[in-house]
C-alpha positions as CSV (number, residue, x, y, z in Angstrom):
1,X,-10.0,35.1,204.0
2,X,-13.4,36.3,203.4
3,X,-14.0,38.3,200.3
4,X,-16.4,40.6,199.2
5,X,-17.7,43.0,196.6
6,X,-19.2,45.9,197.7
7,X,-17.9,48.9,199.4
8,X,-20.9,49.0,202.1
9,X,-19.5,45.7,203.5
10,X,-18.8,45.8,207.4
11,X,-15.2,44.6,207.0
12,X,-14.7,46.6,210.2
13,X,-17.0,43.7,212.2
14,X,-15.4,40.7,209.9
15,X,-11.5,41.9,211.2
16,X,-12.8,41.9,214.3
17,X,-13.5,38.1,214.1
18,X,-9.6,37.7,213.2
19,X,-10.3,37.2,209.5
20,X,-8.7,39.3,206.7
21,X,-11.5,40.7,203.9
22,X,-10.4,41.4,200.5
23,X,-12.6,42.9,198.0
24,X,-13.0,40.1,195.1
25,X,-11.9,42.0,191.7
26,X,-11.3,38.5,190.0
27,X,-11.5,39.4,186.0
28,X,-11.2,35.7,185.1
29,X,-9.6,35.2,181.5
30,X,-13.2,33.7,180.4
31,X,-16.6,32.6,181.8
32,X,-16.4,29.2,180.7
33,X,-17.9,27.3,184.0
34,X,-19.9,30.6,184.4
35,X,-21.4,30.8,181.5
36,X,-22.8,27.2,182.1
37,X,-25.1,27.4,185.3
38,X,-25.3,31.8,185.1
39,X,-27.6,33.0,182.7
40,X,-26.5,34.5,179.8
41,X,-27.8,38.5,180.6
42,X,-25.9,38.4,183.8
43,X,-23.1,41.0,183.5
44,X,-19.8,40.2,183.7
45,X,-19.1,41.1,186.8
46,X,-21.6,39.1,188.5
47,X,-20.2,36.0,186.5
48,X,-16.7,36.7,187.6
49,X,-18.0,36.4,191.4
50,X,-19.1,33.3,189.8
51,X,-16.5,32.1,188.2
52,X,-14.0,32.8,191.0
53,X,-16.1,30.8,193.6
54,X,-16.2,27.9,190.5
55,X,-12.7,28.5,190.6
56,X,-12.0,27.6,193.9
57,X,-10.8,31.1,194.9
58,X,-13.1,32.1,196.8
59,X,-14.7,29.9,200.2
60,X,-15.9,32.6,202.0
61,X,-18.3,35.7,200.5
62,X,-20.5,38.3,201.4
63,X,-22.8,40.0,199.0
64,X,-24.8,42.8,199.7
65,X,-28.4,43.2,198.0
66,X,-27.3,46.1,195.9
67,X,-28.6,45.3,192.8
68,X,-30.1,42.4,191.1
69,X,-27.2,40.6,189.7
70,X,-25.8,40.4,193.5
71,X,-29.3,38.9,194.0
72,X,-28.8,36.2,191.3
73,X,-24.8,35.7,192.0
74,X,-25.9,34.4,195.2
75,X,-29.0,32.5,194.3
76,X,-26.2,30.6,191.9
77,X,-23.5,30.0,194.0
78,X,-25.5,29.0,196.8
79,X,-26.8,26.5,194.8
80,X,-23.3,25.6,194.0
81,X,-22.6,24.8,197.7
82,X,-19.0,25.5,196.9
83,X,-18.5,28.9,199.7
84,X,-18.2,27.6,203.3
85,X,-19.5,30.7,204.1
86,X,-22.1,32.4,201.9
87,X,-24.0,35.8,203.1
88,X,-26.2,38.4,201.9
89,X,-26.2,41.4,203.7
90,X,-29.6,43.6,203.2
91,X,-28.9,47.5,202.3
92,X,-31.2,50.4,203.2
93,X,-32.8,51.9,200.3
94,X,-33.7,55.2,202.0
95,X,-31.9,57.0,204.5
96,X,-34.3,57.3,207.4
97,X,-34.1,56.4,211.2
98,X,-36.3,53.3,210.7
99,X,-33.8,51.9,207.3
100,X,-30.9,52.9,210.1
101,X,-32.5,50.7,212.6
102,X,-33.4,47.4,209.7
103,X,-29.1,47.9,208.6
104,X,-28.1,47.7,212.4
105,X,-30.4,45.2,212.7
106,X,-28.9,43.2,209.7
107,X,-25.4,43.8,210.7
108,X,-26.4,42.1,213.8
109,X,-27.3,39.1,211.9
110,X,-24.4,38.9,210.0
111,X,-22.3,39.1,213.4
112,X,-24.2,36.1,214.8
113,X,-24.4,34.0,211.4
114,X,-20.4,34.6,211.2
115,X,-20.2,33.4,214.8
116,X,-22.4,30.4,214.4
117,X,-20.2,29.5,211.1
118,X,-17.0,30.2,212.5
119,X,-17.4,29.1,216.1
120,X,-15.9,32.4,217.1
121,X,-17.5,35.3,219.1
122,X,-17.2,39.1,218.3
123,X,-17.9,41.2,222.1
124,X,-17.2,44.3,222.9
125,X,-14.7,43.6,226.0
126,X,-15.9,44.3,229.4
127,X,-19.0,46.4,227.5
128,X,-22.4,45.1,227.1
129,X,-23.6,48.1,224.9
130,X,-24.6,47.6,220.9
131,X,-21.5,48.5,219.0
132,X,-23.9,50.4,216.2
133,X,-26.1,52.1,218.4
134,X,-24.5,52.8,221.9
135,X,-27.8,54.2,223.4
136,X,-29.8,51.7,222.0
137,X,-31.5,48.5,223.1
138,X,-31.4,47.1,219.7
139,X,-29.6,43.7,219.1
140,X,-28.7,43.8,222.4
């Protein structure tokens, strides 16, 4: 199971490894292990990620850069070493050809940093084009 947080996740590319993906909406009944290694302005959200992973619920996770609590969640539970899989995935700030080409070129990353983890491959069967840009050379 991998979990995640934000809707701009590519659960589409995660199925495609065989895993399920389920947005994390822990609302734990307190921060107590949270509280101790987070900082005490992160919102609550962020230290519910935390405490979930502290928890033992979560042991795979992908943030995306979104804002800077994400940022510090996975500064923390990296340093936690407590997710098998821990990833941050980089979001466009501006909607442009060139932030178009930077996200492909993340998602990319994520594809081969989930198959070097998990020892599985994601290709497009019997196809050797890029699955986010068809007519492109990118990531190929």
């Amino acid at each position: 199971m991998i979990h995640y947080v934000c809707k701009y996740t590519p659960v589409e590319l995660l199925n495609a490894f065989g895993e399920e993906c389920a947005v994390l909406e822990e609302m734990p009944e307190n921060f107590e292990m949270s509280d101790q290694i987070a900082h005490a302005n992160l919102c609550g959200f962020g230290k519910s990620v935390i405490q979930a992973v502290l928890e033992g619920k979560v042991k795979q996770l992908v943030l995306v850069n979104c804002c800077d609590s994400a940022r510090r969640v996975y500064d923390i539970v990296e340093s936690t070493g407590k997710c098998k899989f821990l990833y941050m995935l980089d979001l466009p700030h501006e909607d442009n050809e060139c932030e178009k080409v930077k996200y492909a070129q993340a998602i990319m990353r994520l594809k081969k940093a989930y198959e070097k983890f998990s020892g599985k491959t994601f290709e497009i069967i019997g196809s050797p084009i890029n699955p986010i840009f068809p007519n492109s050379s990118i990531a190929r």
